[in-house]
N, C-alpha and C positions, 0 to 999 in steps of 0.2 A: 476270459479276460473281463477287468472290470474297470470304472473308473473310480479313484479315490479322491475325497478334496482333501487337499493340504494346506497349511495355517503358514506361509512364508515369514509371521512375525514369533512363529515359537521355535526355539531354536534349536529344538531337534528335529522339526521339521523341515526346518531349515538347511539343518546339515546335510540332510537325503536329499532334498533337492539340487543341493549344488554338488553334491558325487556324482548325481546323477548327469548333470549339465556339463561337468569337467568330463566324464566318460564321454560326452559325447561332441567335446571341442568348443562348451561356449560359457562362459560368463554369467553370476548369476546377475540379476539386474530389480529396482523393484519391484513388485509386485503386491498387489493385496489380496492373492485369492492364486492357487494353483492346481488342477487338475492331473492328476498319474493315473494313468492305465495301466496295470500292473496284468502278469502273469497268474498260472493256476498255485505257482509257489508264493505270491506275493510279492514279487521284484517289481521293479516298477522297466518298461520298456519302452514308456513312451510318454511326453508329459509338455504342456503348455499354461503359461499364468497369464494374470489379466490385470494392469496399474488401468484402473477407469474404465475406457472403449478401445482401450490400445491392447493388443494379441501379446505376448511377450515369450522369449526360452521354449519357442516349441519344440521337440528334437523326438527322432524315433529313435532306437536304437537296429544298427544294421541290421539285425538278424533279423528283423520286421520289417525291415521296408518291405514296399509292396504287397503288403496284407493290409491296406485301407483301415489301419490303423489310424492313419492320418486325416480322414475324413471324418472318422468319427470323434477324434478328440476336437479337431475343429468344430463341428455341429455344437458339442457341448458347450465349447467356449462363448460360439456366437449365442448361444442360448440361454447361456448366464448372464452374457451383459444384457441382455435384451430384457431377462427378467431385472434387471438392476437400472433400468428404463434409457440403456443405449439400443437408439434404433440403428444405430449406423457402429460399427465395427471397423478399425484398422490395425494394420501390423507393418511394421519395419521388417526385413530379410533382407536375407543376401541374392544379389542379381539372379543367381544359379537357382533357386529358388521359386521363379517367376512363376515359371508353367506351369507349376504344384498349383498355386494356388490361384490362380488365373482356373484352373481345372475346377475349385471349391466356387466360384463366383466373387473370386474378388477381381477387382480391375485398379489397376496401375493411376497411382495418382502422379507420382513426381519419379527419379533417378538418377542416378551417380555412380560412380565408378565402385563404391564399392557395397552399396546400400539401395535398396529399393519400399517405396512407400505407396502402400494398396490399403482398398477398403471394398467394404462391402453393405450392403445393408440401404434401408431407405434414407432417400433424400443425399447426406450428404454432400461432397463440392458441388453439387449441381444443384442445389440450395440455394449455396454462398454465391455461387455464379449468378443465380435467377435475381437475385438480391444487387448483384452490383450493377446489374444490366437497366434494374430500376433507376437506381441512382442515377448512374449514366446517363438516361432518358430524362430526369428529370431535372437534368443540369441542362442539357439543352434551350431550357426557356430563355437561358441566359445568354443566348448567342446573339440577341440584335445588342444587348447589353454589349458586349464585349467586342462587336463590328464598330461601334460606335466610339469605345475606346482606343480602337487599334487606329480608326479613322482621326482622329483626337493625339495618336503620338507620331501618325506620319506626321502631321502638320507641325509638332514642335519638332520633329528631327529633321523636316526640311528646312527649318529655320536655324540648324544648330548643324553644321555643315562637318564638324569633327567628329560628330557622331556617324557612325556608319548605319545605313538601313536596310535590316531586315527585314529582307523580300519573303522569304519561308517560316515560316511559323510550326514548328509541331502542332497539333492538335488539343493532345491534352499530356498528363507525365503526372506521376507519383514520386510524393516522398511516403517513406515506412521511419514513421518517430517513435521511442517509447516516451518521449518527454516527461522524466521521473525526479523533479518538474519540469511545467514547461519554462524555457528562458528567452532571453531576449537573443542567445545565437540560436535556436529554433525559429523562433520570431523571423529572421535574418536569414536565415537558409529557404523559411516558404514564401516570404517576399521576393527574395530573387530569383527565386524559378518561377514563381507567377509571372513574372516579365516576359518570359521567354515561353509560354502557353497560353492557349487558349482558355483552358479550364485544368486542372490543379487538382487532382487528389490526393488527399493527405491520411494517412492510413497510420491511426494509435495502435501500437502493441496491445494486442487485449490479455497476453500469461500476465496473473496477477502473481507475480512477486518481487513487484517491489514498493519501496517505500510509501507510495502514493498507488489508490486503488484503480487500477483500470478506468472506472467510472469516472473518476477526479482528475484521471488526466488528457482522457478527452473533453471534460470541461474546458479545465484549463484550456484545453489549444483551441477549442469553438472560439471562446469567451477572447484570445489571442490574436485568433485572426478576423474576426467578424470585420475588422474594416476593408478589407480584400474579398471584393464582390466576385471575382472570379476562382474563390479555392473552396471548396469542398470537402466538408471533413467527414470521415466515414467511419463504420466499427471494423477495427482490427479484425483481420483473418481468424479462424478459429485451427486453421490447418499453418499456422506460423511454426516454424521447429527449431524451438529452442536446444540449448544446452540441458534443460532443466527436462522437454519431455524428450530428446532423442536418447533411446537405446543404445547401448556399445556393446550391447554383451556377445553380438556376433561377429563384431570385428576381431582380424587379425591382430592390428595393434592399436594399442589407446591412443598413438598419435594421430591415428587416423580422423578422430573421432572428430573434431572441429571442422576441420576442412568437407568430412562427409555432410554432417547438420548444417553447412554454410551452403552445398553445392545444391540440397536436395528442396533448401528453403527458394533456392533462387529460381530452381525448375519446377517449383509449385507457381511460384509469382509469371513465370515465363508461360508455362504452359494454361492457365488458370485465369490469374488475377489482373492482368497486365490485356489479355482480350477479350475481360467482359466487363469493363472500364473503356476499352478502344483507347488504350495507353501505351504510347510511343516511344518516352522519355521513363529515366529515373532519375530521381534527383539524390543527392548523396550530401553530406559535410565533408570539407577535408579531415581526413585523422592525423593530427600530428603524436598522439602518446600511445593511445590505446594499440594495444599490437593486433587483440582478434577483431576489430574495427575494419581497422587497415587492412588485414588479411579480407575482408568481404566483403572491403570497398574494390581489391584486387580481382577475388573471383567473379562480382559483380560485371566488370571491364569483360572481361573473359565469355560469360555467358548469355550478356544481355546487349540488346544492338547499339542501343543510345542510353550512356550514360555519363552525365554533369554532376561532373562535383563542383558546388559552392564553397568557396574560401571560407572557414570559418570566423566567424565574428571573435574579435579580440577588445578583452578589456585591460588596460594596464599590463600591454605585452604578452596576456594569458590567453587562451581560447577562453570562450564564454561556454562554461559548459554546466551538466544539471549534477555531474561531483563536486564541483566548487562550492553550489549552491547548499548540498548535501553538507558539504563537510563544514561550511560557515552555520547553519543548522545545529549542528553540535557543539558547535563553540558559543554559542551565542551570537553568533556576529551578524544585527539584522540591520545593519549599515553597509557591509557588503549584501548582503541578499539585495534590498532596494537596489544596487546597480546593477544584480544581472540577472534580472526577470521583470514583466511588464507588471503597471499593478495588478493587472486580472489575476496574475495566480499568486500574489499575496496572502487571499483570504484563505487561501488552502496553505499557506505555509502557517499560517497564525493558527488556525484550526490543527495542524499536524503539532505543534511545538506546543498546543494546550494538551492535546491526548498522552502528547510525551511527555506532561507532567506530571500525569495524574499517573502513568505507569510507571515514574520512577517511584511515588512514591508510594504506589504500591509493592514498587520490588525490593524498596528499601529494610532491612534485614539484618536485625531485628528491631519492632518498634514495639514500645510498653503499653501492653493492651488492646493494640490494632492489630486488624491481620497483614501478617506479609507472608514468605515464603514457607516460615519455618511453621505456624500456627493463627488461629482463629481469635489471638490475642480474647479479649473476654465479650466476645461476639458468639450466642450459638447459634444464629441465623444466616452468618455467612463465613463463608473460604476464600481462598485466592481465588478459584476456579469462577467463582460467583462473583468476584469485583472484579476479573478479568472482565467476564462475560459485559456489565453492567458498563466499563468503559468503552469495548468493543462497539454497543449500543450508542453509548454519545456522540461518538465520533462524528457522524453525519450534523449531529445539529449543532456543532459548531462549527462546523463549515456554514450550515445557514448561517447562523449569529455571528459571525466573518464577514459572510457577502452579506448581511443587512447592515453590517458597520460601514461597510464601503460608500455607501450614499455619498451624497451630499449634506445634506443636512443628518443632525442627528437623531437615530432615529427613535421612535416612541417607547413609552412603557409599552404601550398596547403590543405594539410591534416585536419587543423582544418577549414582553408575558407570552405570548403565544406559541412563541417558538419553545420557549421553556417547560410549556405545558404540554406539548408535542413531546417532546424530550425527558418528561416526566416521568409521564403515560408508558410510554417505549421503554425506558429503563426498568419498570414498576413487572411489565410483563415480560422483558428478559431474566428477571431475577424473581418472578413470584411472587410477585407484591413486598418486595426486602425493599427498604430506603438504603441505597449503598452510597448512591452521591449526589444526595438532594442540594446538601450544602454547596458541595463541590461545584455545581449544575450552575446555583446561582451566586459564588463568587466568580467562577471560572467563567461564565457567560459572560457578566459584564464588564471584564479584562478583553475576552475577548472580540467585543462588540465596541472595546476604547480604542484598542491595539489597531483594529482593523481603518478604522476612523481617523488617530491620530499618524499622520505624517512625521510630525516630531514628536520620539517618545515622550520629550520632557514635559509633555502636558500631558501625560496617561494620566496621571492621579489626578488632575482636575475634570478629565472627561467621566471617570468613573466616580468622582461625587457629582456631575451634573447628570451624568445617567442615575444612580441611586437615586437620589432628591424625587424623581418623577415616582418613587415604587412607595406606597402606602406602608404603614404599620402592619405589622403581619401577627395574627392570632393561630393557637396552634400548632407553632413549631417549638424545637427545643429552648430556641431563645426566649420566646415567648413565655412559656412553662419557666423555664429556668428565674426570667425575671418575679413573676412569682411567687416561686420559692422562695427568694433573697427576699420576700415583704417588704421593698424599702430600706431594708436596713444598708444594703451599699450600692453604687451604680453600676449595674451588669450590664456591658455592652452585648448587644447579640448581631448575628452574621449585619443584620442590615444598619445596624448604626456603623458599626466597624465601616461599612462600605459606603454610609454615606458620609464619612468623615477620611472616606480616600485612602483609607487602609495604613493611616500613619505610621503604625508602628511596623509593616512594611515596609516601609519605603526608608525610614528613617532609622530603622534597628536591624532587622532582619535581613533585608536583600543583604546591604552593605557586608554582614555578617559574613554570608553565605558565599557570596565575591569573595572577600578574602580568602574564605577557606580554598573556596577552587582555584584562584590563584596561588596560591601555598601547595595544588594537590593535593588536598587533605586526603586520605582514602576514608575518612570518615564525616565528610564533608556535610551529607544529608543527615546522617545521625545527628551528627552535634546542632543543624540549623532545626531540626524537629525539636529538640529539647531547648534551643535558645526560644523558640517562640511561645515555648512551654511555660518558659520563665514569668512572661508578660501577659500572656493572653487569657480573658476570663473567661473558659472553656464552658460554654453553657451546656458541650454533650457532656461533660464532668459532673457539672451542677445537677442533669437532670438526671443522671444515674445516679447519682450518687446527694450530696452537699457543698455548700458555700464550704464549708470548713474543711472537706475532703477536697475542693480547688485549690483551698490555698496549702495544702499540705502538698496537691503537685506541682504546684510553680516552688515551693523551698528543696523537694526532691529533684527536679529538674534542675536547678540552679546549682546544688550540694554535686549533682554528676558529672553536667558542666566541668566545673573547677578542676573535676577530679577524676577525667574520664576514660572509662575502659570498656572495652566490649563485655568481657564476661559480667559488670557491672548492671550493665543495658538489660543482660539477661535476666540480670536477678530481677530488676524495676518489672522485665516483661511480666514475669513469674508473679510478682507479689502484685502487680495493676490488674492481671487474669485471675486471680484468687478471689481480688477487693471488687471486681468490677468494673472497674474504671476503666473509661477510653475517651482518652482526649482525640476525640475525631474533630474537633475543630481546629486544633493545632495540625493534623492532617492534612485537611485544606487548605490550611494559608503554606502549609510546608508544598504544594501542588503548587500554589497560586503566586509562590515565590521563586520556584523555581522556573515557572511559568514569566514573570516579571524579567527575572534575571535572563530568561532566552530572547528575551524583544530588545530590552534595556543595558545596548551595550556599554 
């Protein structure tokens, strides 16, 4: 017998795998890496894969059990993640399963009727446990705090005679949020069960996927509840079981599959997280829509001793919820957002809806001379893959440039040069020294440092010529260079005049433009706003590739396509701008920085 590694993403290795897991009754399931023990003919008999530190599809086949075939393919497996720097190891099985591997040295994390979750290896829950126990201990200082308080609302509820008083207090109780954002019914579900504890832990989903990073969204709910001296915010579980990591491949049936991942998360929380916290209570939202919600606010009841549901917070009839917020996000609509989230997590929405413009219009397809999906337009320096990378990069420092807009006053050149130079720097060495979005950087920062600032949109273009005005002449760039070139002979605006005169032809030609189009549905709505800005805009990355007279040759092609416009068209312009050179990458930016307007400025 030997062991063989198999590639689960090529697809004939693929297909052996899962004959082989169908012979043996299970499902195939992800994986990135899978090990077969095969025979002296080369059948495979026995075979287990590995998605990360998780075990996955291990199966003997019958005529082998009991030849410790089983031990050895497990040693392997634990031996590879370990070389791939997992020190701790876990696998899902079925109940039946136990003592197999309870025999290998794994031990029993959580259970369910028809799913069991073990692990092995160092550290592990008894990490996470030693970890909350801290926490736990050092929430304690806050107890004469919170004597004091409790002493402070007998006295107003002896005076307020219809209030009834609460002689027992639980101790302390958890909420588990992903607030993806956070809103003002989260806000509203850990205020009211703060009432009713001593001390409040509040526990962010850490599975990043979704719209907002792990990171960001336990900001957000610090930065949410800091006025409530008695909650606690802490890092999400690492042992949480999602939809996204729990296995199915060994259940019987798929419907199984929610109710097992809901029972087995609640006997990790039960057994685990809930007593090294010294946490008595859970606290829940009502779910009036979502049905797997409801469903685990149900098993919830069922497996846990004490548990309150909070009436959720309603706006305008609606639950306040982080899909509303979501889907107002996509509309533009940042006159509902303001009602249903505190300002704290603002800057992270302004910050999310700048990144979302820069990657529309990088996805936008096809663009003459830029890169988007289909090619390198007349760049050999970069690809999609490279101005992915280079936004992925930004993203963080416009969340700073958000939260420094937030102040009170507004804030300095110094203050935002800084963060931009931070943001430079970080781009420059995700990308190898490539300038992908210098311009972008600094139109897009100071939209977003107006955005974050202005209460009422309708003074964003005045805040963004009082931010501009503070930033010097700039030597060095393409504007600069571009101007130049032109010797006087005509007046080439470059990024920073454009910006310190408020981005008029934004605001005045282009958004407007571009509203209509997506009110009309256009499905070519970006195409045609990149080309209408093409029309007007004196493209100094034009100028500096190229000339003044090759500018004005693409605002009369731009304009001619306008009028008369088709895709195969766009194609030919991309073709013949990739030939010639040219790339209007400052029509780019304001095509980002429009789109960008147009998400704030409903």
């Amino acid at each position: 017998m030997e062991i063989q590694t198999l590639n689960p993403t090529t697809p004939r290795q693929r297909q052996r795998i899962e004959a082989f897991l169908k012979r043996n009754g299970l499902r195939f399931d992800d994986m990135h890496y899978y090990a077969a023990v095969t025979d002296d003919d080369g059948e495979m008999i026995a075979g287990g894969g590995l998605k990360g530190n998780v075990i996955k599809c291990v199966a003997v086949d019958d005529a082998h059990k009991g030849e410790a075939i089983a031990n050895t393919l497990i040693s392997h497996l634990i031996a590879h993640a370990n070389e791939e720097g997992h020190s701790n190891v876990m696998l899902f099985t079925k109940p039946k399963n136990r003592q197999l591997f309870e025999s290998l040295s794994f031990r029993l994390l959580a259970e369910a009727p028809e799913a069991v979750l073990m692990e092995t290896g160092i550290g592990g829950i008894n990490n996470t446990v030693e970890a909350l126990k801290k926490i736990r201990e050092e929430s304690e200082k806050y107890k004469e705090y919170n004597k004091e308080c409790k002493e402070e609302e007998k006295t107003n509820l002896t005076t307020s005679p219809s209030q009834p008083l609460t002689t027992t207090t639980p101790l302390r109780g958890v909420v588990v949020m992903n607030c993806n954002p956070f809103t003002l019914g989260h806000r509203h579900l850990i205020e009211q069960a703060a009432k009713q504890v001593e001390r409040l832990f509040v526990m962010v989903v850490r599975e990043d996927c979704s719209l907002f990073a792990y990171a960001e969204r336990k900001a957000m709910v610090e930065q949410g509840v800091a006025h409530l001296k008695n909650v606690t915010v802490i890092d999400g579980s690492e042992y949480a079981i999602s939809q996204a990591t729990f296995p199915t491949y060994f259940l019987k049936r798929l419907d199984d599959a929610a109710d097992t991942q809901m029972l087995l998360d609640l006997d990790l929380f039960r057994r685990h997280i809930a007593p090294a916290l010294d946490a008595t209570v859970r606290f829940v939202g009502t779910e009036p829509t979502d049905r797997l919600t409801r469903r685990y606010n149900q098993l919830m009841h069922e497996v846990l001793t004490d548990v309150r549901e909070i009436v959720r917070l309603e706006k305008e009839g609606n639950a306040v919820s982080a899909s509303r917020v979501r889907k107002a996000m996509e509309q533009g609509d940042m006159n509902t957002i303001r009602q249903l989230v505190p300002p704290t997590t603002l800057p992270y929405i302004i910050a999310h809806l700048a990144t979302q413009a820069l990657q529309a219009e990088l996805d936008t397809t096809p663009k003459p001379g830029l890169v988007d999906k289909d090619n390198n337009g007349a760049h050999r320096d970069m690809d999609y893959a490279l101005m992915q990378r280079s936004i992925d990069t930004l993203h963080p420092y416009f969340v700073k440039l958000a939260l420094l807009g937030c102040a009170d006053a507004l804030p300095t050149h110094t203050s935002i040069r800084d963060i931009g130079i931070e943001a430079e720097k970080a781009m420059l060495s995700a990308t190898n020294g490539v300038n992908t979005h210098k311009g972008a950087l600094f139109s897009m920062g100071l939209a977003v440092v107006a955005a974050a600032h202005e209460k009422n949109t309708d003074s964003l273009q005045t805040t963004i010529k009082a931010l501009a005005a503070s930033f010097p002449d700039t030597n060095g760039t393409h504007g600069s260079k571009a101007k130049l070139l032109s010797k006087g002979t005509t007046a080439i605006k470059g990024a920073l005049d454009n910006a310190r005169e408020g981005y008029e032809m934004l605001f005045a030609e282009w958004l407007p433009f571009y509203i209509e189009r997506r009110k009309e549905r256009d499905a070519h709505t970006l195409h045609k706003t990149l080309l209408r800005i093409m029309c007007d805009l004196d493209d100094t990355n034009v100028i500096y590739r190229t000339d003044l007279a090759t500018a004005e040759e693409v605002k009369q092609e731009a304009r001619a396509l306008l009028d008369n416009f088709s895709k195969a068209a766009l194609k030919d312009m991309d073709r013949h701008y990739t030939t010639r050179n040219i790339s209007p990458g400052g029509a780019a930016d304001m095509l980002s920085l429009t789109i960008f307007i147009g998400s704030i400025q409903t």
